[in-house]
C-alpha positions, 0 to 999 in steps of 0.5 A: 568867116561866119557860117550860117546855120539854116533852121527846118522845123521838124514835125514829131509824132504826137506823144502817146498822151495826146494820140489818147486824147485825140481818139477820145475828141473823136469818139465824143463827137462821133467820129469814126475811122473812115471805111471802118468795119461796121459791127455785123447787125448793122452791116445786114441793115446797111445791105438791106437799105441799098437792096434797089442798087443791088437789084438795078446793079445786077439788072443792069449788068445783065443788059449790058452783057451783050449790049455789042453782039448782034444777036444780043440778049439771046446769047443768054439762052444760046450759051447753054444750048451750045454748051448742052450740044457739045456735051451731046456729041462727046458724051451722049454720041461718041462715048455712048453715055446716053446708053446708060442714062434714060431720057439722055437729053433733058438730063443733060441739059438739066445738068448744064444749065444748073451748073452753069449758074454755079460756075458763072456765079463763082467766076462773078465773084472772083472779079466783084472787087477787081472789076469794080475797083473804081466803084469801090474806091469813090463810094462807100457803101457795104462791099458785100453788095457786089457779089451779091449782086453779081450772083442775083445776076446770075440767078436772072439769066437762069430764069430767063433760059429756064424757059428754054430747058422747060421747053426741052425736057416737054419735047422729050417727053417730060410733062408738068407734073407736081413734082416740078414744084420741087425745083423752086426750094432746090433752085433757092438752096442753090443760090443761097449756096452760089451767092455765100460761094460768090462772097468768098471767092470774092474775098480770095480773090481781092488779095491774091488776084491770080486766082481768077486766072486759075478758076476755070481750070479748077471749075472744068475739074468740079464739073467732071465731078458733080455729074453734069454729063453723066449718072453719077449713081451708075459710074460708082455702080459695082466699082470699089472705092473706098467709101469716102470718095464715094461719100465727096462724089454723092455730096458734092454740092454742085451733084446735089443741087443737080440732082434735085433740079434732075429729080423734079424734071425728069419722071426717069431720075428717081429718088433712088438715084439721090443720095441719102438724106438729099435735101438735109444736105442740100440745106447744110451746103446752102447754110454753111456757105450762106453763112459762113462765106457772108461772114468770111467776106465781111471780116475783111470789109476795111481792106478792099480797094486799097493798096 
């Protein structure tokens, strides 16, 4: 009785020799890994080149965003309005903060759309990979472009209420003045600070997806600290914390940013209610999460979109 032997070719790696050989035929002829990490020169360069698809991106995406609501792109303005009327009546009626603070309602307000930009710019990016994960999949192109569009979004639908809060704080009394001015470096401080902020989130939250689901309890804490409601500088007046919880409390970015917007609207918001050296912070935050969180973002460039 014969017995047959089937013969099954086995494929082995290539030896070490030939892999070496291998990567150097590639890189003779120009071959790069695909979705590689290009060097950080050529990664500005590469944001720079697509900077019209940023720009139609996030126009785009704020078309759309209201695209199904009847009253459709007015719910840009009137988001914040009714968020600033809720505030009014927790805060400015039932707990009487506005006692304290003078010219109540455009404070208020100035607080709620400055912080609303800063906190949409940070939710946008939690979801700049996940929620373009089809994009980032089928094309190449620079990730950081999507947080960065996502936050210049954001910065669209602030200018488009601005109108808005402007027309707020004339009716209560506060009236151009050339301190107005001074909200343009504070509004670009900020979206620098919003945009690097974005970059990092986005980054955090491509690999542990959950936190996105975390962010809005983690912002609702931030807002109670950064002063959107009530006078940060009268609330720490004749009350003994120890000095670095007053230090975090007057640093807070989101407070600062606020603060400066307060300062240049409100004839009432004096400097003596900013916190020393305000503008050398402001541009430290704005520099330090600019920086950092574009750097922060694009280490990991190879590795969203997959797994």
């Amino acid at each position: 009785m014969s017995a047959s032997v089937s013969s099954q070719t086995i494929t082995r790696p290539a030896p070490p020799a030939q892999r070496e050989h291998l990567s150097e035929l590639a890189a003779r002829h120009g071959l790069t890994v695909s979705g590689a990490r290009p060097p950080l020169g050529a990664y500005i360069g590469q944001l720079w080149s697509r900077r019209h698809f940023i720009t139609a991106f996030a126009t785009a995406r704020l078309t759309a965003q209201y695209s199904q609501a009847k009253l459709g792109q007015l719910w840009q303005l009137m988001t914040p309005l009714l968020n600033a009327a809720v505030y009014y009546l927790i805060f400015g009626v039932l707990l009487q903060t506005s006692h304290h603070v003078p010219d109540f309602v455009p404070f208020l307000v100035t607080g709620v759309f400055i912080w609303t930009f800063t906190a949409n710019s940070v939710m946008a990016g939690t979801k700049a990979i996940s929620g373009n994960i089809g994009l980032v999949r089928a094309l190449h192109f620079p990730r950081a472009a999507l947080p960065i569009a996502l936050a210049l979004q954001q910065l669209q639908q602030l200018l488009f209420s601005m109108g808005a809060l402007l027309l707020i704080v004339m009716a209560f009394g506060q009236f151009p003045t050339a301190s107005w001015l001074l909200a343009v470096p504070a509004l670009l401080l900020q979206t620098v600070f919003n945009t690097g902020l974005s970059m990092a989130m986005a980054r955090i939250a491509a690999h542990t997806p959950d936190v996105s689901q975390l962010m809005p309890f983690l912002l609702r804490t931030w807002m109670y600290a950064s002063g959107v409601m009530f006078s940060i500088s009268t609330v720490l007046k004749g009350r003994d914390l120890p000095d670095w919880v007053t230090v975090a409390l007057q640093c807070n970015p989101a407070a600062v940013y606020i603060d400066l917007m307060r300062f240049a609207l409100i004839d009432s918001f004096t400097s003596a209610q900013l916190p020393a050296h305000v503008w050398a912070v402001a541009l430290g935050w704005a520099v330090l999460f600019g920086v950092g969180g574009f750097v922060y973002f694009w280490k990991a460039e190879e590795q969203y979109g997959r797994g």
